[in-house]
N, C-alpha and C positions, 0 to 999 in steps of 0.2 A: 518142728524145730522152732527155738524161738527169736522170732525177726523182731530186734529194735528197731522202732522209730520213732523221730523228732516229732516233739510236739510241743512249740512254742519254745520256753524255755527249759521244759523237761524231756524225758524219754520212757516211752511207753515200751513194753512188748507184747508180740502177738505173736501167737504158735500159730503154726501155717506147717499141714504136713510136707516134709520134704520132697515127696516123688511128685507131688502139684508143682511143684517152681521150677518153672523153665528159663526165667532168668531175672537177675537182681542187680539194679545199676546204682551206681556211685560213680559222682566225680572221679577222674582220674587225675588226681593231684598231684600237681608238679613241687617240687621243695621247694621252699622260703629263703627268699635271702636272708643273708645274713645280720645284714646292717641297714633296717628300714630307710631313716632318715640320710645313709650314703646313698643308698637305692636310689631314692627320692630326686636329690641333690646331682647325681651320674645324671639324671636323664634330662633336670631341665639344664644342664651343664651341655647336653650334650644332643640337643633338642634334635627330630628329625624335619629333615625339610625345612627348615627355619633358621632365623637368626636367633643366636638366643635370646631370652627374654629381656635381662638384661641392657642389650643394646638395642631393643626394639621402643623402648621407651624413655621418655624423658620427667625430668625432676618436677616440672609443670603439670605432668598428665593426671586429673582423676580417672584409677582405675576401679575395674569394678569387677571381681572374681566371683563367678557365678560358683556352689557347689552342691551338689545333690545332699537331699533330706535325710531322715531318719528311718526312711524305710531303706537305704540302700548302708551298705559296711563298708563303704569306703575309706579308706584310713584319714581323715578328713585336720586330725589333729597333728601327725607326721608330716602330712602334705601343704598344708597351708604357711606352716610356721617358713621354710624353705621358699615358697616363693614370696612370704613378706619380705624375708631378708635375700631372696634377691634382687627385689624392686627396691629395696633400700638401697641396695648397691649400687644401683641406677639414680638413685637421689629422689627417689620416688618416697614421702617420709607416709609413715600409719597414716595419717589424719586425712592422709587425698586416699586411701583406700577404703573399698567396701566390700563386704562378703555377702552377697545375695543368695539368698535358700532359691533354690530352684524346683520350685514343687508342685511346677505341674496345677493338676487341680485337685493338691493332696490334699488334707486339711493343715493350717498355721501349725509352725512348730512354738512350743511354750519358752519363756524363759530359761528355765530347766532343762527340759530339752534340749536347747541351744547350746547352753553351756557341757551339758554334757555327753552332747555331737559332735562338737567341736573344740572342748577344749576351754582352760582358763584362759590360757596363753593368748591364744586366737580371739578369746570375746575381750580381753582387759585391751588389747594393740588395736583392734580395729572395728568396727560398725559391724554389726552382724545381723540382716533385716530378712525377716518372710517377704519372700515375692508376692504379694497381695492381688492374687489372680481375680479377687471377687469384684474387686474394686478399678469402674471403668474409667476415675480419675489417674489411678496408677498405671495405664495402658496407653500407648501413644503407636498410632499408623502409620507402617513405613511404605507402603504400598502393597503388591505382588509379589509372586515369584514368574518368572516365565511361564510357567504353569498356572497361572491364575490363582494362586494360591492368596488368598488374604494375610499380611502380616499384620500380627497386632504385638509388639511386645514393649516388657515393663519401661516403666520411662526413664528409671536410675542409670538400666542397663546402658540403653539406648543412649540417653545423652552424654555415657562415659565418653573417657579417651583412647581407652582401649578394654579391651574385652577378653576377659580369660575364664576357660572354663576346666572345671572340675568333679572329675568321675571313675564310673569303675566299669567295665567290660564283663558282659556278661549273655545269654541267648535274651532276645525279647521277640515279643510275637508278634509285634507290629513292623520294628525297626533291623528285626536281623541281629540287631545285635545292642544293645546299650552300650551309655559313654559319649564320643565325642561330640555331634551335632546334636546329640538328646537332652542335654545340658540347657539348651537354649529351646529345642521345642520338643517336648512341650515344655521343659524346665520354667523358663518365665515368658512363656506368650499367654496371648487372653485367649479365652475357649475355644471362640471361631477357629481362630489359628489349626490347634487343638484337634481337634474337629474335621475341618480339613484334608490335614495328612492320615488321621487317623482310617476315615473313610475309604482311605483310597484300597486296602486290602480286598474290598468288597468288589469291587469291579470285577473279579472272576468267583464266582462263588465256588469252585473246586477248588479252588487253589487259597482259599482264605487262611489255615492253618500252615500252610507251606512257606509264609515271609517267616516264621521266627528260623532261626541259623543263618538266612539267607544273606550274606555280604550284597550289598551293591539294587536291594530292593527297590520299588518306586516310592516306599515311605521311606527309606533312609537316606534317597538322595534327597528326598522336595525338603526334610527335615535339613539335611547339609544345607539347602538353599535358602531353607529361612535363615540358618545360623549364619552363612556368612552374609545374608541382607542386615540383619540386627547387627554385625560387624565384629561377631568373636574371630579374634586372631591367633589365639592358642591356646592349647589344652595340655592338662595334666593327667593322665588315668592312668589308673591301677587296675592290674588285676588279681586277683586275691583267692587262692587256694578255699576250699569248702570248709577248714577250718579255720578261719579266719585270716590267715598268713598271706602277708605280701610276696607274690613269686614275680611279678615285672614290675615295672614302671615305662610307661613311655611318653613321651611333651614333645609339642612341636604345633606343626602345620595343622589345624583339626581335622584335615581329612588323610592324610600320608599316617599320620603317628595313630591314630586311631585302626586305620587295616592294620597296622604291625599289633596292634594291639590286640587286636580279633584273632589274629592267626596264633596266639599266644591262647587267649581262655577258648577259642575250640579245641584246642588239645585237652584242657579239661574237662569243659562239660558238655560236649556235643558226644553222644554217646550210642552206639549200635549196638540192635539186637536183631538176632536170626528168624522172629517172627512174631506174630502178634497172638496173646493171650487171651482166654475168656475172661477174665478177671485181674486186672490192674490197680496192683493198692500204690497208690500216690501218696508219700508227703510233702504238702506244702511248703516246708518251710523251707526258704529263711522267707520265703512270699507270702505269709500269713498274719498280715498285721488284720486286715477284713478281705470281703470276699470280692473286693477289687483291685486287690492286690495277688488273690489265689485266682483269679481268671487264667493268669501266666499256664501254673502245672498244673491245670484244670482242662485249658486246649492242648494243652503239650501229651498227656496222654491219652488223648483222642488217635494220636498217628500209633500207637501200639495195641492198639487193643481192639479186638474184634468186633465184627459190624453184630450186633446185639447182645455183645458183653458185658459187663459190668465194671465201673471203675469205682473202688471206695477210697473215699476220697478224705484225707485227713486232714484239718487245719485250725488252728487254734482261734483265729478272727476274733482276738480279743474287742476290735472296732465293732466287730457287728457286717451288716453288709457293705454299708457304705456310709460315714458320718457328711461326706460331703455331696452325695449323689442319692437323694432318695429313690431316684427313677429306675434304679434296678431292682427295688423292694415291687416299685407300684404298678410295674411293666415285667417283670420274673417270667411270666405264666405264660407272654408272647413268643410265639414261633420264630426262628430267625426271617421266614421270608416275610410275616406279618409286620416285625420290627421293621424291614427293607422298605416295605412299601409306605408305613409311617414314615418313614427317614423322606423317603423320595418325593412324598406326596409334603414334608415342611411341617406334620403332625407334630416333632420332639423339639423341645424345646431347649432344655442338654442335650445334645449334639452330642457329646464328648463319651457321657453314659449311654444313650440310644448304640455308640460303636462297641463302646466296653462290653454293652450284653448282647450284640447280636455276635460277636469271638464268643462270648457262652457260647450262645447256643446254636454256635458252628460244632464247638469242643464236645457238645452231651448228645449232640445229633447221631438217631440210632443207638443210644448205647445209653444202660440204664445206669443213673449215681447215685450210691449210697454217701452221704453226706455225715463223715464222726467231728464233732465241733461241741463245745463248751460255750462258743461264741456266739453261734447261733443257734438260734430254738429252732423247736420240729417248726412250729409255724414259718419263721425266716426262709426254712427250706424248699416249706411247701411255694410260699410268692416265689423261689428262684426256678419252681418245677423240678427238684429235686427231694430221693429220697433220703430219709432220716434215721441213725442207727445211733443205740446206744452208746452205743462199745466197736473195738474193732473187732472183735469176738462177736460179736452177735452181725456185724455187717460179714464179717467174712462166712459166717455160716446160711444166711440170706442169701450169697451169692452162690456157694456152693448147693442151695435146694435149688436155684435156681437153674442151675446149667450143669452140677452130677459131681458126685463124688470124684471124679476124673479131671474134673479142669483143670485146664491149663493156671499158672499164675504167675503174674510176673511185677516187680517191686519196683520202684524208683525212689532213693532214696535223695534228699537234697531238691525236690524236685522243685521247687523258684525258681532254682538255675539251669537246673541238668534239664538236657534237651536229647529224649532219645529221637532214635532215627531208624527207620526200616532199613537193612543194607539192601535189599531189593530195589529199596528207591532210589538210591545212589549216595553221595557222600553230600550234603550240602555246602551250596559255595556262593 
């Protein structure tokens, strides 16, 4: 039969006979509101745990509205224009506001880019700046966490009067979940930072793929704990149906309004199935901008898929592997416990990419990847230790000489987001 899937911006298909597919997931999509920008407007009107925004600030304050990049579809242009004009309402006028890209350590978003992530509206009314993670005059030390955590973040943020942040909810496999506190780390900390929290999944090496769903993780609180040391006071996030459509909104407290928010996209994309396959064909998207972006449903379909299965793996990575992180091209080929002991021993130098690829190679451990990409060449594949297929027609038929005309197979479709789950291993929470 023939299974579409995404593939960047187009749709391929592949014939996959029927009696092999034991099972085929997608988002379970909740309907869209009706009225975005009432949406929008209802929830910071109606903020949780909090005062509204509104009376939380004064006509004196530079604020500073951090909001995620280009790789996430936040509805960024709905959502901005409502809290300009509700900090207006407050006497708060454009010229004391700024909108900081929170980007981690993605690469600068362009001009173009800018305007057309955000909106005319939003760049002609206010300031609209790349978080300039590379640069350690833009970085300012606020100290620890109780945890010993180094804070380092942007200094616009930092020196604002108040602090708002802006996001969308979704599985991640560090944080449990994306959205509220992730805005701010890694959103605009410096690498260390970064670094840091990131690391901390490793501390059990069985359990390193088990933080993505996980509410209430040790990387999602220490990340809460940078964000409320850096001093964000509230947030705005969506959650957004796999077709792009707004189904919540919730603002408020960053950590209250953020769980309501959770409990809202795991109905969507936390997704079970009855047992794990010889053969897992994956698409990346909407996580396919490069292949540090496909790390997400790269580890994600590790938990379904059999201990020397196959998972082929589709992604468009129009980036390449990594435009800001060479160290997963020139380190690919290392083991995870090899990468462990570099990390331990002070060897990596990125810190941030040294955690990025030892989640690879938690996610490919035991199990063989066929790798279908435009993005990258056979070569790129070979430095990540991963196999290369022309076609998903020629990877599916590699995987079938591989393990019998009989295999099992099982599809993820949407897979950035969607987050399967063994029901053996219980509900994630």
């Amino acid at each position: 039969m023939g299974i579409p899937l995404r593939y960047g911006k187009k749709e391929i298909v592949v014939e996959i006979p029927e009696r092999n597919i034991i099972w085929e997931l997608s988002p379970n999509d909740l309907p869209a509101v009706d009225d975005e920008r009432k949406a929008v407007a209802d929830a910071v009107s109606n903020p949780i745990n909090s005062e509204r925004l509104s009376n939380m600030v004064k006509p004196h304050m530079n604020v500073v509205i951090i909001a995620d990049d280009f790789t996430r579809s936040t509805p960024k242009k709905i959502i901005l224009p409502v809290i300009l004009d509700e900090l207006n309402r407050a006497g708060v006028s454009d010229e004391k506001i700024t909108v900081l890209i929170g980007l981690g350590t993605h690469r600068y978003m362009t001009g173009e880019e800018i305007v057309k992530n955000f909106g005319s509206e939003v760049v002609s009314r206010v300031k609209v700046l790349n978080h300039e993670w590379m640069d350690p005059q833009n970085l300012v030390y606020v100290g620890t966490t109780t945890n010993g955590t180094p804070v380092t973040v942007n200094r616009i943020a930092y020196e604002a009067d108040f602090l708002i942040g802006v996001g969308s909810i979704v599985p991640h496999c560090w944080a449990g979940f994306s959205g509220g506190a992730k805005i701010v780390q890694p959103g605009i900390c410096g690498p260390e930072t970064t670094a840091a929290t990131h690391h901390l999944i490793f501390d059990d090496d069985d359990r390193v793929l088990d933080y993505a769903g996980m509410r209430g993780n040790k990387v999602m609180e220490e990340m809460r704990a940078v964000a409320l040391k850096a001093g964000l006071r509230f947030i705005v996030n969506a959650v957004i149906n796999s077709n792009g459509q707004l189904v919540r909104v919730v603002a408020g407290d960053p950590i209250a309004a953020h769980d309501a928010g959770i409990e809202v996209s795991r109905r969507i994309f936390v997704r079970e199935v009855g047992k794990r396959a010889d053969i897992v064909i994956v698409e990346a998207y909407p996580a396919d901008l490069d292949m540090w972006q496909a790390a997400k449903p790269l580890s994600y379909s590790r938990r379904v898929v059999k201990d020397g299965g196959t998972v082929i793996f589709l992604t468009a990575a129009p980036d390449g592997i990594s435009p800001t992180h060479p160290f997963l091209a020139e380190k690919g080929q290392y083991s995870y416990q090899e990468l462990k002991q570099m990390m331990r021993c002070d060897l990596v130098d990125d810190k941030v990419a040294g955690s990025l690829l030892m989640l690879i190679k938690k996610g490919v451990e035991g199990v063989n990847v066929l790798v279908v990409s435009d993005g990258l060449t056979k070569e790129m594949k070979w430095k990540m230790d991963m196999g290369h297929a022309d076609s998903m027609e020629d990877a599916l038929n590699l995987a079938l000489e591989k393990h019998g005309s009989d295999a099992t197979v099982g599809i993820i479709h949407h897979g950035g987001d969607l987050l399967p789950v063994l029901k053996e291993r219980g509900r994630v929470s």
